[in-house]
N, C-alpha and C positions, 0 to 999 in steps of 0.2 A: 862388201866382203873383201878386205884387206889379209894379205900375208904379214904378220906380227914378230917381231923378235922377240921369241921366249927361251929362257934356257932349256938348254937341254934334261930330262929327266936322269939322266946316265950317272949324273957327280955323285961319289960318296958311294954307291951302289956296284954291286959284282953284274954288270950288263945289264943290259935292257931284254924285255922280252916285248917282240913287238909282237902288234893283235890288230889284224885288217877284218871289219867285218863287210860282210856282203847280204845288205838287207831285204830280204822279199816279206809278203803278207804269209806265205806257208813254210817258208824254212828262212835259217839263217847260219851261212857259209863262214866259217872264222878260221882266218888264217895266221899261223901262228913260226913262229923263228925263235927261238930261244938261246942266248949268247953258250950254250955249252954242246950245240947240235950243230950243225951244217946243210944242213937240212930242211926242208921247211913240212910243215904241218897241216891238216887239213883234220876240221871237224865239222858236222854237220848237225844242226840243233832244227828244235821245229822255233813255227817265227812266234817270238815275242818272249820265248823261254830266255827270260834274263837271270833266275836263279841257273839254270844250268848253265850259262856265259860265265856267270859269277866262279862257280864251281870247278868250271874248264881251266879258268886263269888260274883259280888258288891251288886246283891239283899241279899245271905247272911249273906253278913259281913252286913249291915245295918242291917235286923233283928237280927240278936248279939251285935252289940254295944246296940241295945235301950234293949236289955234284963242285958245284963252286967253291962251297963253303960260305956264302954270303947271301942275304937277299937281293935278288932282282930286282930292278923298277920294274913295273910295266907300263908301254907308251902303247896307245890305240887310236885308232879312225876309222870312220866312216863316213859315205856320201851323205849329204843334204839331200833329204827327200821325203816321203810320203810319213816318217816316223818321227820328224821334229825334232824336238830337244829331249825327249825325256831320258832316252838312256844315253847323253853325253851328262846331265846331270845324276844318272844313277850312274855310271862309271866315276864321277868324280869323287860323289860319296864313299867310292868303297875304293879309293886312296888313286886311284888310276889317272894317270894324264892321261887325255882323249882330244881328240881333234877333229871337229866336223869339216868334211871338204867339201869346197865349191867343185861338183862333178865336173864341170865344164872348162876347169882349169886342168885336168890331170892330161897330160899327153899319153893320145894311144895312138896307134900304125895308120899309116895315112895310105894305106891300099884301099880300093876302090872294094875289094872285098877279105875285108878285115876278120879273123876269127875273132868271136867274144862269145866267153862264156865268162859264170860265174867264178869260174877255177884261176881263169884267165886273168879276171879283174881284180879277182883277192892278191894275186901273187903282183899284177898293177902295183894296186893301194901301197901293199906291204911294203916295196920298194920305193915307193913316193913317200911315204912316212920316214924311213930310211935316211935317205936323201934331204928332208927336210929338216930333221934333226943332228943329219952332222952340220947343217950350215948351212947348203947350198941357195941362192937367193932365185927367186921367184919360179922353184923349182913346184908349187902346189898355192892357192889360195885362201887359208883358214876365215874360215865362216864367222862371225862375232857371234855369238849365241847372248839371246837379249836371256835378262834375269825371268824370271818367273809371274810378276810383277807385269813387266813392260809386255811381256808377250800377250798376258791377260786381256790387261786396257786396251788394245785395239782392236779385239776382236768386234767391237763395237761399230766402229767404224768397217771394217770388211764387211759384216754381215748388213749394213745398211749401204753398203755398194749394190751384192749380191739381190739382196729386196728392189733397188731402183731398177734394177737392168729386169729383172721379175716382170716388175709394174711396168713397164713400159712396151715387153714383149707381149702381153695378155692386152694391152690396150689397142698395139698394133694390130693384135690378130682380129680382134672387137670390128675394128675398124675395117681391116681387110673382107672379111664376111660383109657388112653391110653394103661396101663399095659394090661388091658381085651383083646385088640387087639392086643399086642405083638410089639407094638411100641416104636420108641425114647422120648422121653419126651424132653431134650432139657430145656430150663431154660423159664419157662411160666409167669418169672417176668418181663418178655421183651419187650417191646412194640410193636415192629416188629414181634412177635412171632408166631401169627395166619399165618403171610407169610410164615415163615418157616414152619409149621405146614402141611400147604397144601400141601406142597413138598414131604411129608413123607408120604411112604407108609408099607402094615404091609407085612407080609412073604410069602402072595399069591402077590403080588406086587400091593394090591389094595387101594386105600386111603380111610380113615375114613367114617363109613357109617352115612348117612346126620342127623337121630336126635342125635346121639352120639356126630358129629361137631357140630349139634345147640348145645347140654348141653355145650361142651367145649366151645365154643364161649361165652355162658352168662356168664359160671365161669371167664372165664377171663376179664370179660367187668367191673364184679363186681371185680373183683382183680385189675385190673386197677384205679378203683377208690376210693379201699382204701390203694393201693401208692398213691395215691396223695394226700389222706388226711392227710397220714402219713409225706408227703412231705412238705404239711401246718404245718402241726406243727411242723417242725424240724425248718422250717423259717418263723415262727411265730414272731410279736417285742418283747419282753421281757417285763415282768411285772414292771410298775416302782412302784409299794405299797410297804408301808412298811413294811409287811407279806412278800410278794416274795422276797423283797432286802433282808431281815436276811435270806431266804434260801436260793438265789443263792450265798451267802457269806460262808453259811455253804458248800452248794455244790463244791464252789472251794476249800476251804477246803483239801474236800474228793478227789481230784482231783491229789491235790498233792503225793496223795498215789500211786506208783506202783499198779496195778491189779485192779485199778477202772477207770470206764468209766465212760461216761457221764450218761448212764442211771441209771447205778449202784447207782450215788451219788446223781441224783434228784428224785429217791426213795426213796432211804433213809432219802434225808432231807423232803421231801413232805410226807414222811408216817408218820415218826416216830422222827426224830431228830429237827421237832419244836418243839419238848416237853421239859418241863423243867422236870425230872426226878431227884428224889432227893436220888436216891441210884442206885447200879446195879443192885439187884434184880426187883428195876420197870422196868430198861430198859429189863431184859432179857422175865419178867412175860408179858410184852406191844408185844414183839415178838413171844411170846407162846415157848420159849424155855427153859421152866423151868418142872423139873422131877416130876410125879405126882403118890405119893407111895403110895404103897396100903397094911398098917395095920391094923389087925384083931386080939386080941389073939396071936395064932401061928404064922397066916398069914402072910407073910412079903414080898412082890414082888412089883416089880417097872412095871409102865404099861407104859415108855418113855412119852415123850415130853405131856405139858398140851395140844398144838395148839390152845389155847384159846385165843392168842392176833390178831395181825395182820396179814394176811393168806399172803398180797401182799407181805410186809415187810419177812416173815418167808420164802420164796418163794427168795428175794432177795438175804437172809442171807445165807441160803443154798447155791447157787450157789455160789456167793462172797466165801464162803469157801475157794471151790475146788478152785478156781482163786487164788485164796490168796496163797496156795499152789505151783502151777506155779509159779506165779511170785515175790511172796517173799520168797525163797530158804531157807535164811539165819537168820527170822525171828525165834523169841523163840518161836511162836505158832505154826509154821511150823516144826521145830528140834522135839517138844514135839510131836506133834502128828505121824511123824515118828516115834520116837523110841517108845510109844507105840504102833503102828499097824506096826513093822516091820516083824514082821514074823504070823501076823492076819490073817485071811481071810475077803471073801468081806462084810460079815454079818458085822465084827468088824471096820472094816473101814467106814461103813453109819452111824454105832454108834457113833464112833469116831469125824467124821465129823460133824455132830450133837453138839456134846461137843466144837468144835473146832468155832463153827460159833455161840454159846455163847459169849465164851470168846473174839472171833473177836469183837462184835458188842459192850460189855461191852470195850474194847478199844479203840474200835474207838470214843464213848461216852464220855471216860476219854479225846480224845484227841481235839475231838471241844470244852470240855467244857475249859480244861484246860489247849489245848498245846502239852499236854504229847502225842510226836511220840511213837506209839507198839516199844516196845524192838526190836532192830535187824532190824526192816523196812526200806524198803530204800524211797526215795522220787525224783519223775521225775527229770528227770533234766529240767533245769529253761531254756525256750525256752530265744534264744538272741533277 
């Protein structure tokens, strides 16, 4: 999430009418400034009523042109959050500039007990949209809103995040109940498994008492059937849009790399790598691995990583590291971070790795955009 130089809405037009909305699941708070009032506005809609949003604007902007004489632009925002993209795509359709914010960028009162309501936040937004439109620099965040397309395609990959972390908590839990009785556990990813199960008995030679085998039996009936959704989607047909074609194209890519899998590379292109990023600092700032110092006066201390970007992607990075590590030996980012933590300990080696899974991804980025294999990396061999 980069702040972007876009022109302003305002040229050619009798003022802007600016529109901050404030999004909940039961209502939605629109706050409104019209260049022929002094005033500011408040409307209250129920949540998801985007014909009456529509409605609110066009009654507006008509009482402002007959006062002005001209028509209006209108400029809008909203927070990033539970409602996605769809109504910054439906404001654009119906002529409106819109601007999704990074909520975590916008400055609010730094009292220890801060008033916030929703009145509070609209009239917020309003004046950050404001301010970001006359000019002012790194006064708000704007969000890049992927196409319709890209946002699709990686649902794919989320959802078979969501299904691992599933399977692996139904397994634990599998596990955990058997341990209580001093049992075998045996591999509970198995299908036949409840067979073998019954076979087994604990250290008085007695087999599982009956509600403990009901709970293990459902845990597994439900882990049975999120392998097979995981199974769906491994043999799933392929996307043919043209969103998914430029990332499974990026994907192979990444493929040709030693130390990446399959998963590895349709996360990385489904998070983060259909972006067009115009420097490294986006891409490092986009995966929250950028240093966030803390100066005061005297003060002068680093408090590590911002984690402000992509948690999936930052999650990916990190591990890829360590892999990276393994299996690219003879790589420059592998030698450098050896001989710095050669004689470390483990505190300076998470640090390190950290640093290392930076400069990885800043890499990897130079080399979908432009070719350039990492120094020193080797590449699969090319199946016959």
């Amino acid at each position: 999430m980069q702040a972007s130089t876009i022109d302003t809405p305002t040229a050619g037009h009798c003022g802007t009418i600016f529109v901050a909305l404030e999004l909940s699941q039961k209502s939605w708070l629109v706050t409104l400034h019209s260049p022929d009032r002094d005033r500011i506005s408040r409307h209250k809609l129920e949540g998801g009523d985007h014909a009456g949003l529509l409605a609110l604007i066009d009654r507006e902007r008509d009482r402002a042109s007959r006062t002005a004489g001209g028509i209006p632009a209108v400029a809008s925002c909203y927070e990033a959050g539970y409602d996605g993209f769809w109504l910054h795509r439906l404001l654009l359709a119906a002529g409106i500039t819109n601007y999704v914010f990074d909520p975590s960028s916008i400055a609010v009162d730094q009292r220890a007990r801060r008033v916030k309501t929703d009145r509070i936040d609209g009239e917020r937004m309003l004046r950050t949209l404001m301010a970001y439109l006359r000019g002012e620099p790194r006064v708000v965040r704007i969000v890049r809103v992927p196409c319709p397309g890209q946002e699709d395609a990686r649902r794919a990959s989320r959802e078979r995040g969501r299904l691992t972390k599933e399977q692996t908590a139904h397994t634990n839990r599998i596990k955990a109940l058997l341990r209580l009785l001093g049992m075998a556990v045996g591999n509970p990813r198995r299908h036949d498994w409840l067979t073998w199960l019954a076979k087994q008995r604990d250290w008085q030679g007695q087999a599982a008492p009956p509600q403990i085998m009901a709970e293990i039996k459902r845990e597994h009936t439900r882990l049975m059937l999120v392998r097979e959704q995981l199974d769906a989607l491994a043999q799933a047909p392929a996307d043919l849009t043209p969103a998914a074609a430029q990332m499974a194209q990026r994907s192979e890519l990444l493929l040709r790399l030693k130390s990446l899998g399959p998963a590895f590379a349709t996360t990385l292109t489904s998070e983060v790598f259909y972006k067009n990023f115009r420097n490294r600092r986006e891409v490092a700032s986009y995966f929250g691995l950028t240093p966030s110092p803390w100066q005061s006066g005297g003060i002068d201390r680093d408090q590590g990583i911002s984690k402000a970007g992509n948690p999936r992607a930052r999650c990916a990075a990190i591990e890829m590291a360590w892999l990276w590590l393994r299996h690219q030996p003879d790589s420059k980012l592998t030698q450098e971070y050896r001989r710095r933590t050669r004689d470390a300990g483990k505190r300076i080696k998470r640090v390190a790795i950290v640093a290392l899974a930076r400069k990885l991804i800043v890499a990897l980025w130079r080399y979908l955009t432009t070719g350039l294999v990492p120094e020193g990396a080797m590449l699969k061999k090319a199946e016959v």
